[in-house]
N, CA, C and O of each residue as an XYZ file, in Angstrom:
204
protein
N      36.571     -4.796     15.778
C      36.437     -3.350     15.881
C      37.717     -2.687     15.358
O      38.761     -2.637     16.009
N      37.535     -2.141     14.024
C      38.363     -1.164     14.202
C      39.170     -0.013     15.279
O      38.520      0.884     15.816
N      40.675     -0.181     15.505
C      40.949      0.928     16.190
C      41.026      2.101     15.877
O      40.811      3.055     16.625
N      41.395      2.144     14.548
C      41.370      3.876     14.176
C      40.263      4.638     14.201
O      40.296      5.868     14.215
N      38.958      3.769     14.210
C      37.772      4.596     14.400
C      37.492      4.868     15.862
O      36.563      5.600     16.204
N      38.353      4.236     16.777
C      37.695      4.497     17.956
C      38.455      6.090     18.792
O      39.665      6.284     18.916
N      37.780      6.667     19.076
C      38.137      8.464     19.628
C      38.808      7.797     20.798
O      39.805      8.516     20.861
N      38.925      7.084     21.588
C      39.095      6.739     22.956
C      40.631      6.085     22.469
O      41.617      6.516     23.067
N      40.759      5.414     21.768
C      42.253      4.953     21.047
C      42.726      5.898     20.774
O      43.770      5.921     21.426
N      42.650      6.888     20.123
C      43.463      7.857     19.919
C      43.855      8.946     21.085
O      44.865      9.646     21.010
N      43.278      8.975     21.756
C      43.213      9.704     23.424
C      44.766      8.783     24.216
O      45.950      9.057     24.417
N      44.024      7.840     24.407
C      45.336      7.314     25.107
C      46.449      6.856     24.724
O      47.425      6.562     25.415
N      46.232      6.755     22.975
C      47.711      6.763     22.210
C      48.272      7.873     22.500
O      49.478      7.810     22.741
N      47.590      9.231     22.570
C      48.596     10.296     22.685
C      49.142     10.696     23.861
O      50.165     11.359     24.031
N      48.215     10.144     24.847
C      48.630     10.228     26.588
C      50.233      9.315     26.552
O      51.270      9.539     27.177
N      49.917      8.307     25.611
C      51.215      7.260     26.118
C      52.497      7.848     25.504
O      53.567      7.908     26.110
N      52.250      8.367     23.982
C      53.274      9.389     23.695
C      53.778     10.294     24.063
O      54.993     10.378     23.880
N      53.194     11.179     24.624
C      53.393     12.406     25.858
C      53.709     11.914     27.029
O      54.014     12.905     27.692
N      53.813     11.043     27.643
C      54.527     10.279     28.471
C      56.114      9.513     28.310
O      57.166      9.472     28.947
N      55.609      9.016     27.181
C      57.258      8.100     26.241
C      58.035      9.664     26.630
O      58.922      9.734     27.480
N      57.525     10.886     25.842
C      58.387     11.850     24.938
C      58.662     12.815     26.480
O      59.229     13.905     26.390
N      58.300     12.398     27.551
C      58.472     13.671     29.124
C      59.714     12.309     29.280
O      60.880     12.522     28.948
N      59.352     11.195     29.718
C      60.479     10.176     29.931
C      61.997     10.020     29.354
O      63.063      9.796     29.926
N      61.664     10.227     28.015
C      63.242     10.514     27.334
C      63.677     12.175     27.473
O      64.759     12.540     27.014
N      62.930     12.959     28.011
C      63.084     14.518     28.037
C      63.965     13.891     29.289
O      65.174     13.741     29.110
N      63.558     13.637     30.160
C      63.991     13.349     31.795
C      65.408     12.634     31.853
O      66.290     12.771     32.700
N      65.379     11.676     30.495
C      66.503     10.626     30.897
C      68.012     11.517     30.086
O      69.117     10.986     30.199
N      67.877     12.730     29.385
C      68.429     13.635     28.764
C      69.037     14.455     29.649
O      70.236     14.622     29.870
N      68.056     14.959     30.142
C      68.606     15.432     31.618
C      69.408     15.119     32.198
O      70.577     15.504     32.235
N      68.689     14.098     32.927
C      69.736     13.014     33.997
C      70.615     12.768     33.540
O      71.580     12.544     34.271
N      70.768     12.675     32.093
C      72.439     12.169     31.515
C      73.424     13.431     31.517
O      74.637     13.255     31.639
N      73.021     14.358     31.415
C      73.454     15.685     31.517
C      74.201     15.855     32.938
O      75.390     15.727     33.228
N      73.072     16.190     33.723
C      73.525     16.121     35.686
C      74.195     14.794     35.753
O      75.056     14.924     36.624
N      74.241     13.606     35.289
C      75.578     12.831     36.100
C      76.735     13.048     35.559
O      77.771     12.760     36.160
N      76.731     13.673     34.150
C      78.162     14.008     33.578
C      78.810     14.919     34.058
O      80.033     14.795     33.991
N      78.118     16.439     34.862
C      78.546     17.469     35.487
C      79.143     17.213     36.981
O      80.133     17.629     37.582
N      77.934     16.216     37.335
C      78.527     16.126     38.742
C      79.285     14.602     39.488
O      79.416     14.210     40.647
N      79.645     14.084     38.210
C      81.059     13.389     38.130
C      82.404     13.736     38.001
O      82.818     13.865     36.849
N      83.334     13.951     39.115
C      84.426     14.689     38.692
C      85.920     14.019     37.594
O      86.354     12.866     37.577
N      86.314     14.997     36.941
C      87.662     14.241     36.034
C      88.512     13.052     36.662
O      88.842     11.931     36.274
N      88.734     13.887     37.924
C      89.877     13.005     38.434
C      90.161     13.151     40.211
O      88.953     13.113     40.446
N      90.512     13.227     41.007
C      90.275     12.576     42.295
C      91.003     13.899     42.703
O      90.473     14.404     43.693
N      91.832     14.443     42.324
C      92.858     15.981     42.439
C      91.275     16.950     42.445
O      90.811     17.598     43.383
N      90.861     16.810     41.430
C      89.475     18.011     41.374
C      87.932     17.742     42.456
O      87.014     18.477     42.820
N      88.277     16.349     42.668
C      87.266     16.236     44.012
C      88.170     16.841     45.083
O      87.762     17.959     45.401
N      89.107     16.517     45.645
C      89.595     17.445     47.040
C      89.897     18.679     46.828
O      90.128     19.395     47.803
N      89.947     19.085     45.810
C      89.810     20.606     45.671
C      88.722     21.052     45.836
O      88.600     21.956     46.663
N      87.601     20.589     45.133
C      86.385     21.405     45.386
C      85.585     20.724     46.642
O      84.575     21.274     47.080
N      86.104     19.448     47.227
C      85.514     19.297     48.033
C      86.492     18.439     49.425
O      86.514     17.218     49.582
N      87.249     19.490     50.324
C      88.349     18.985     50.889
C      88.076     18.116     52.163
O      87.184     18.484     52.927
N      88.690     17.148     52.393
C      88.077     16.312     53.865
C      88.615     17.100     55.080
O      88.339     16.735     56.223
């Protein structure tokens, strides 16, 4: 059987792409928020956050 003829192959090829392409959206993110809320240096954690 051909796959390119089948409508149902192409359905869930694009479900899996739209999934791949939300997953690397997400992991973009997340790389973003741990770089912000990692601080420089140990002086700028007790400043902004004092014991």
């Amino acid at each position: 059987m051909n796959p390119y003829l089948d409508k149902e192959y192409f359905v869930i090829r694009k479900l899996k792409q739209k999934a791949k392409k939300l997953t690397e959206m997400a992991d973009k993110v997340w790389d973003k928020v741990k770089n912000i809320c990692i601080p420089a240096t140990e002086t700028m954690t007790n400043n902004c956050c004092p014991i």
